[in-house]
N, C-alpha and C positions, 0 to 999 in steps of 0.2 A: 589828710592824706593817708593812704592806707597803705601796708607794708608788705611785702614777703615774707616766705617761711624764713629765710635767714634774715630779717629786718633792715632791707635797701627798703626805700620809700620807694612809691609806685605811681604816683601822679593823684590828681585831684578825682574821686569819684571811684577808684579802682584799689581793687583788697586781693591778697589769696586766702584760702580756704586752708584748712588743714588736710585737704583730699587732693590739692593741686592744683582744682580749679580757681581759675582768675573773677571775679565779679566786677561787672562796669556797673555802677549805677547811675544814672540818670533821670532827669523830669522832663514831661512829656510838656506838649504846649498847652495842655490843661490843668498843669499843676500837680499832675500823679506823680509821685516816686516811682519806677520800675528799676529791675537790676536783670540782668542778664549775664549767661555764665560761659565762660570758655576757655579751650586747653592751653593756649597761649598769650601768652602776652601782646605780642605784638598785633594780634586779632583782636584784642579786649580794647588796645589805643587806637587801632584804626577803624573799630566800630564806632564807638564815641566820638573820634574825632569829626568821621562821619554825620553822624547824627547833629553834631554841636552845628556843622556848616549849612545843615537844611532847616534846621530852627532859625539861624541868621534870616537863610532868603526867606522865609515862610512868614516871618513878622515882616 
Protein backbone atom coordinates (compact mmCIF):
# COMPACT_ATOMS: atom_id res chain seq x y z
CA UNK A 1 0.00 0.00 0.00
CA UNK A 2 1.40 3.22 -0.91
CA UNK A 3 1.23 6.66 0.97
CA UNK A 4 0.87 10.36 0.78
CA UNK A 5 3.27 13.13 1.00
CA UNK A 6 2.06 13.40 4.70
CA UNK A 7 2.07 9.43 5.21
CA UNK A 8 -2.04 8.46 5.20
CA UNK A 9 -1.92 5.06 3.47
CA UNK A 10 -3.67 5.24 0.12
CA UNK A 11 -5.09 2.02 -0.84
CA UNK A 12 -3.72 -1.10 -2.63
CA UNK A 13 -1.84 -0.17 -6.14
CA UNK A 14 -1.86 3.84 -5.63
CA UNK A 15 1.28 6.17 -4.43
CA UNK A 16 1.96 10.01 -4.53
CA UNK A 17 4.84 11.46 -6.18
CA UNK A 18 6.78 14.14 -4.69
CA UNK A 19 5.35 16.53 -7.71
CA UNK A 20 1.59 15.84 -6.46
CA UNK A 21 0.74 13.53 -8.80
CA UNK A 22 -1.13 10.40 -7.70
CA UNK A 23 0.00 6.97 -9.53
CA UNK A 24 -2.66 3.96 -10.06
CA UNK A 25 -0.79 1.04 -10.98
CA UNK A 26 -2.30 -1.86 -12.28
CA UNK A 27 -2.11 -5.29 -14.77
CA UNK A 28 -3.47 -5.56 -17.65
CA UNK A 29 -5.27 -8.95 -18.62
CA UNK A 30 -2.13 -9.90 -20.18
CA UNK A 31 0.09 -9.74 -17.28
CA UNK A 32 1.79 -6.13 -18.04
CA UNK A 33 2.31 -3.81 -15.24
CA UNK A 34 1.15 -0.35 -16.42
CA UNK A 35 0.71 2.87 -14.02
CA UNK A 36 -1.06 5.79 -14.98
CA UNK A 37 -0.80 9.40 -13.32
CA UNK A 38 -3.31 11.82 -11.95
CA UNK A 39 -4.14 15.27 -10.27
CA UNK A 40 -6.45 13.76 -7.74
CA UNK A 41 -7.08 11.24 -5.81
CA UNK A 42 -10.25 10.43 -6.07
CA UNK A 43 -9.82 10.19 -10.12
CA UNK A 44 -6.85 7.68 -9.37
CA UNK A 45 -9.60 5.21 -7.08
CA UNK A 46 -12.21 5.61 -9.45
CA UNK A 47 -10.12 4.83 -12.54
CA UNK A 48 -8.96 1.60 -10.93
CA UNK A 49 -11.90 0.91 -9.48
CA UNK A 50 -13.06 0.98 -12.94
CA UNK A 51 -10.72 -0.94 -14.46
CA UNK A 52 -10.70 -3.73 -11.66
CA UNK A 53 -14.86 -4.24 -12.63
CA UNK A 54 -14.20 -4.76 -16.46
CA UNK A 55 -11.42 -7.25 -15.76
CA UNK A 56 -14.12 -9.16 -13.52
CA UNK A 57 -16.75 -9.22 -16.56
CA UNK A 58 -13.92 -9.77 -19.28
CA UNK A 59 -12.73 -13.13 -17.67
Amino acid sequence: MGKDLKGKELGVGICQRPDGYYVGRFTTKYGKRKQKLFRKLQECRQSLRNRNKRMLVSN
